[in-house]
C-alpha positions in Angstrom: 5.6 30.8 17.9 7.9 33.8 17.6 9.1 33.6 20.9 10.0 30.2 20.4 11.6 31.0 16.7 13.7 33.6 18.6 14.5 30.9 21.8 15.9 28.4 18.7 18.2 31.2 17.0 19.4 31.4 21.3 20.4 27.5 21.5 22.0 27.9 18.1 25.0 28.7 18.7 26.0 26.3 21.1 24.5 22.9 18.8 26.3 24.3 15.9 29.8 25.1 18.5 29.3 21.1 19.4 28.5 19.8 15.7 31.8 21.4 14.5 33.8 18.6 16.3 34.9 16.7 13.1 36.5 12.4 13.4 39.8 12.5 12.3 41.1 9.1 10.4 42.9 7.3 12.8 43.9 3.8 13.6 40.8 1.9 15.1 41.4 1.5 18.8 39.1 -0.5 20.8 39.9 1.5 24.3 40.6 4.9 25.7 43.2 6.5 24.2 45.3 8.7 26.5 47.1 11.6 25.1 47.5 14.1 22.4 49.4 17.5 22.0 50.8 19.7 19.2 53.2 22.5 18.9 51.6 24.4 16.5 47.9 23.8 15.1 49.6 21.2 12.4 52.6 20.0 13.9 51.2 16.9 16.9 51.4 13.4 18.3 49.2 10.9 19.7 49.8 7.9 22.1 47.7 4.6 23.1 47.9 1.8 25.4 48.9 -0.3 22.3 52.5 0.7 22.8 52.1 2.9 19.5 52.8 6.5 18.5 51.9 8.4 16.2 52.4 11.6 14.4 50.9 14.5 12.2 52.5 17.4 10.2 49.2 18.6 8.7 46.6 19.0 11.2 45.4 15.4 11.8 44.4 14.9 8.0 47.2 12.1 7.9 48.7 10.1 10.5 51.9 8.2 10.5 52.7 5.8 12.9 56.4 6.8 14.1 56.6 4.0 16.6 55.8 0.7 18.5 57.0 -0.7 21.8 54.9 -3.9 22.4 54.3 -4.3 25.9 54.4 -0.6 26.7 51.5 1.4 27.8 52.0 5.3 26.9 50.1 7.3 28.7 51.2 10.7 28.3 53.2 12.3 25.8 54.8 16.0 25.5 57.1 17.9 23.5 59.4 21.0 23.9 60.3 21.4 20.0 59.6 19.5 16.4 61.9 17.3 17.2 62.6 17.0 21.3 59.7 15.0 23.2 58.6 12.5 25.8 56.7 9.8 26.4 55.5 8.0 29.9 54.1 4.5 29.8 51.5 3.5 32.9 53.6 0.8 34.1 53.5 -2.9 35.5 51.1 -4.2 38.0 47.7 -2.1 37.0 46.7 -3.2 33.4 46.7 -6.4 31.8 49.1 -7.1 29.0 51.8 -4.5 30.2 55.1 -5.5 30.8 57.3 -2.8 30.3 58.5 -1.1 33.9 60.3 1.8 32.8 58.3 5.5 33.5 59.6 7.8 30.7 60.6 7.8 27.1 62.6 10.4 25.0 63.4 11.3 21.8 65.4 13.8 19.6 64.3 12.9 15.8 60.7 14.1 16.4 59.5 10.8 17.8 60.4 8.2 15.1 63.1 6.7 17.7 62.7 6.7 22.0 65.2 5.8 24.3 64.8 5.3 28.3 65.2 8.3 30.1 67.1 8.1 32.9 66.5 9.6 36.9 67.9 10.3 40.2 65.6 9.1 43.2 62.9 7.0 44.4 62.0 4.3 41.5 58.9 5.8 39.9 56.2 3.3 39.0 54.6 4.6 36.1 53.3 8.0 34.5 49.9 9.3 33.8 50.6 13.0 32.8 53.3 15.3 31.8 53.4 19.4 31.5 55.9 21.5 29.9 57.1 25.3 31.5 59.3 27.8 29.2 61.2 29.5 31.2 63.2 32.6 30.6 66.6 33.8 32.1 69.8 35.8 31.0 72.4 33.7 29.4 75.9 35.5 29.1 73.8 38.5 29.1 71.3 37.8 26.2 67.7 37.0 26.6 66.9 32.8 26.6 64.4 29.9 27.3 64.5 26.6 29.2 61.9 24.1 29.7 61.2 22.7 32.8 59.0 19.3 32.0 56.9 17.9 34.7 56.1 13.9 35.1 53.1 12.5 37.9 51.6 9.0 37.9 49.9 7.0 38.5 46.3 5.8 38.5 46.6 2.8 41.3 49.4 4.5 43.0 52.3 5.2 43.7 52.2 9.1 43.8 55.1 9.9 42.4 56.4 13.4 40.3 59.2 14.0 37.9 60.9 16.9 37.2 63.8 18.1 34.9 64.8 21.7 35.4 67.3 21.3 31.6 64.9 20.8 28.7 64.9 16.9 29.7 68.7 16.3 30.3 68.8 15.6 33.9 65.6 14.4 36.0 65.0 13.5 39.7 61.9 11.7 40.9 60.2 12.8 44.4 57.7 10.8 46.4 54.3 12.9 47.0 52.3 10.3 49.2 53.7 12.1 52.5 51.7 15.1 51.1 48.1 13.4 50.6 48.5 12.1 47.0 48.0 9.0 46.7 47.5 8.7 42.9 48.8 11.7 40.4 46.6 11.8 37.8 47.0 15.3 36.1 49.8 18.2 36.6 49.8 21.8 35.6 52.2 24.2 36.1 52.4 27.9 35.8 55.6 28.2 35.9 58.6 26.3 37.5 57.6 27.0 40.9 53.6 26.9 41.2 51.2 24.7 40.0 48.9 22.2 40.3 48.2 18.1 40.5 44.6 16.0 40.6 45.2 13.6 43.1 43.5 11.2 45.4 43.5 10.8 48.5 43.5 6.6 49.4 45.5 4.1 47.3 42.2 2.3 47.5 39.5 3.7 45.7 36.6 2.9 47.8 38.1 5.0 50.7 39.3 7.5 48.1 37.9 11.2 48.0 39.1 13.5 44.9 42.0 15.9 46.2 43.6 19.0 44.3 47.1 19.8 45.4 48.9 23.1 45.0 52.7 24.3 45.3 54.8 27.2 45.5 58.1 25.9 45.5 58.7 23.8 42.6 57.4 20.4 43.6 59.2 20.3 47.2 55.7 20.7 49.1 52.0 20.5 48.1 49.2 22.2 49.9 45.7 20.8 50.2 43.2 23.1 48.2 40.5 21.0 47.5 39.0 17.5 48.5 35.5 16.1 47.8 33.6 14.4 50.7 32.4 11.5 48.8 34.0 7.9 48.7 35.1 6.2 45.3 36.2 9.5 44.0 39.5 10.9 42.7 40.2 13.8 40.3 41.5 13.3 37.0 42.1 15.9 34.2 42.3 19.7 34.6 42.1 22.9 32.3 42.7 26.6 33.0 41.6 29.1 30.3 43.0 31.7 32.7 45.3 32.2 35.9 42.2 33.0 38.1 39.7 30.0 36.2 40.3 26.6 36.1 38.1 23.1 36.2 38.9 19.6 37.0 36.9 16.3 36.4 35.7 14.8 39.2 36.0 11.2 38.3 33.3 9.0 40.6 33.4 4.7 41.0 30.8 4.4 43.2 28.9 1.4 42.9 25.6 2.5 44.4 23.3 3.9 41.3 21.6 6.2 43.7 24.8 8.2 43.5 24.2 9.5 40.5 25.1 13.1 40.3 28.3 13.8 38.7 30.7 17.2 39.4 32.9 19.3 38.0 35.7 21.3 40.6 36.2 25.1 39.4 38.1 27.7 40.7 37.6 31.3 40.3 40.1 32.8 42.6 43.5 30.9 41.2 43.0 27.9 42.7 43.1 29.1 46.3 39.4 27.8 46.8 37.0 25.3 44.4 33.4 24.3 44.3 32.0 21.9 42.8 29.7 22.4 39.7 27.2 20.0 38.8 27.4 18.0 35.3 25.0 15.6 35.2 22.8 13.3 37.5 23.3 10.0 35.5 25.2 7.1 37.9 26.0 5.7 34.0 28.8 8.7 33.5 32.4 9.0 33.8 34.4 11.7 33.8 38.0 11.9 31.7 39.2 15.0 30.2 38.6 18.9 30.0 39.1 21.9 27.9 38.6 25.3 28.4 38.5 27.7 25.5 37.8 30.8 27.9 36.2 30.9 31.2 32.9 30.5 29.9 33.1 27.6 26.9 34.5 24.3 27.5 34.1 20.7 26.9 34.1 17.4 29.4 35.3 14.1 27.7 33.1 10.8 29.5 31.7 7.9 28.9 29.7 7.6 27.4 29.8 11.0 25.7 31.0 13.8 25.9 29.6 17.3 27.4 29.9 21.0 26.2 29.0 24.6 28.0 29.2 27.9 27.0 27.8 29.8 30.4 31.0 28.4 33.0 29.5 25.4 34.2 26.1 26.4 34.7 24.6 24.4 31.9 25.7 21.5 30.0 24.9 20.5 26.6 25.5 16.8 25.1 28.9 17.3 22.7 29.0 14.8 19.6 33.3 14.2 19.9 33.1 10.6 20.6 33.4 8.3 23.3 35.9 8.7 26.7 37.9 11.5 25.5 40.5 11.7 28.0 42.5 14.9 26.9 41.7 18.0 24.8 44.1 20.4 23.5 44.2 23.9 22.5 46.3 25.6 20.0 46.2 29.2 19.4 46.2 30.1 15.3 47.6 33.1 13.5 44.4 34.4 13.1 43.6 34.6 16.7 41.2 31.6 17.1 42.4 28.2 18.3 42.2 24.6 17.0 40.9 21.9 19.6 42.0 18.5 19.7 40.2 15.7 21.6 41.5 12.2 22.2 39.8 9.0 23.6 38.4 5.9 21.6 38.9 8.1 18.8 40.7 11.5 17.6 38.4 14.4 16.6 39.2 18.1 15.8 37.5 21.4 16.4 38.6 24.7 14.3 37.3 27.8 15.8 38.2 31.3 14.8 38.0 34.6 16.2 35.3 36.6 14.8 36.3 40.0 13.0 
């Protein structure tokens, strides 16, 4: 009895780390919602397929919506300051209802008004993820930043990426199928020269396996660094709670239920080689987003619920944060903790603090 006592006061941690996860009051969405991010741990946005966004200035207690755009499906949303931001919508031609053809949205008054954005190059389709990179360089011989923001998409294909080296004020589009990826579905980047995409490898997802792509140069070439070697497979979302440690869902359509294990891709060498950890052997799962809070503790949004570790990977626990979360954020606090923020059918928070 007291070795079982003593095996509870173990497990404790991590069922307490998964019940913190608290529903935010939001708008009731019947689908997956897509995107969330913040600039500081108070200060965020949210977009949904309903062609609405939506904003917070206290933490996700409140939620105003800043903006609708009928037709429009946003996808992804990032921003640079409280005020600069973008938006990219999926695109025509993949879900019903959508009518809207143009990739990206901007704004300048902290998202209550977008405008078009407007590119140089092959006619991008639609968008399924955007990254930000502050960069620093000398300036009349004083110390500045510039962002560098990244655009891939889309689910369905084309594989497209967009990239604007000025904070958003010029952009040029680049076609990525000539280097494997088919579909962009995540990007990360390190900086303005390396980084990372989820990918797949077939426009048609029965011949598809899941592909991660690297590059060196900025976006001009991609290497091959990882690819599954099952069909109906494509990568989706990726975290990296380090340079060396990273994960990506592996996102599985096959319709045969005796394919039931699902994976996760991690990397503990900086992406130069991955292997693929197992999640769960249920053919009824799907795979959306991750977040990494170090290299050992981490979350995995899915239908149809969501997953939690705290050992890398090597055990999985079922996480209470609701139903296809399809991105999680991490915000660093004053205090030296973080505050999570997961989005899919609905928005829920996590507020974790560094113990003293």
């Amino acid at each position: 009895m007291r070795n079982l006592f003593y095996s509870f006061l173990l497990l404790l941690p991590l069922f307490s780390h998964a019940q913190t996860w608290q529903k935010q009051s939001t708008d009731p969405y019947r689908g997956k919602q897509d995107d969330i991010c913040f600039i500081t741990p108070n200060q965020g946005w949210y977009v949904n397929g309903a062609g609405k966004i939506y904003g917070t200035r206290d933490g996700g207690q409140h939620w105003q919506k800043l903006f609708e755009k009928p037709g429009t499906f946003f996808r992804c949303v990032a921003f640079i300051d409280s005020l600069r931001g973008f938006a990219g919508n999926i695109g025509t031609q993949y879900f019903p209802g959508v009518t809207d053809t143009i990739p990206l949205y901007g704004t300048r008054d902290g998202g209550r008004s977008w405008q078009p954005v407007k590119y140089s190059g092959p006619t991008v389709t639609g968008l399924c993820a955007l990254d930000v990179v502050k960069e620093q360089f000398i300036n009349a011989g004083n110390i500045d930043y510039r962002y560098h923001i990244f655009g891939g998409g889309r689910v369905g294909g084309p594989g497209f990426l967009l990239h604007s080296p000025d904070n958003g004020t010029t952009w040029t589009s680049r076609d990525l199928r000539p280097f494997g990826a088919q579909y962009i579905l995540d990007i990360k980047m390190f900086s303005a020269r390396e980084g990372f995409i989820c990918a797949s490898s077939s426009p048609e997802v029965e011949k598809s396996n899941a592909l991660i792509l690297s590059t060196k140069d900025g976006g001009q070439t991609w290497q091959k660094r990882y690819q599954s070697n099952r069909p109906f497979e494509i990568t989706w979302k990726q975290s990296w709670p380090s340079r060396k440690v990273g994960y990506v869902t592996v996102q599985s359509y096959n319709p045969d239920t005796l394919v039931a294990q699902r994976y996760v891709a991690k990397t503990t060498n900086g992406g130069k080689t991955w292997k693929e950890i197992p999640l769960v052997k249920n053919a009824k799962v799907r795979e959306f987003g991750v977040g990494f809070a170090d290299e050992k503790t981490g979350w995995v949004g899915a239908a149809p619920h969501g997953f939690g570790t705290r050992d890398g990977g090597k055990t999985w626990e079922k996480v209470d944060f609701g139903n296809a979360v399809n991105k999680i954020r991490l915000v660093k606090t004053p205090d030296g903790g973080y505050v999570a923020y997961a989005i899919g059918v609905g928005v829920y928070k996590l507020i974790a603090r560094t113990p003293k």
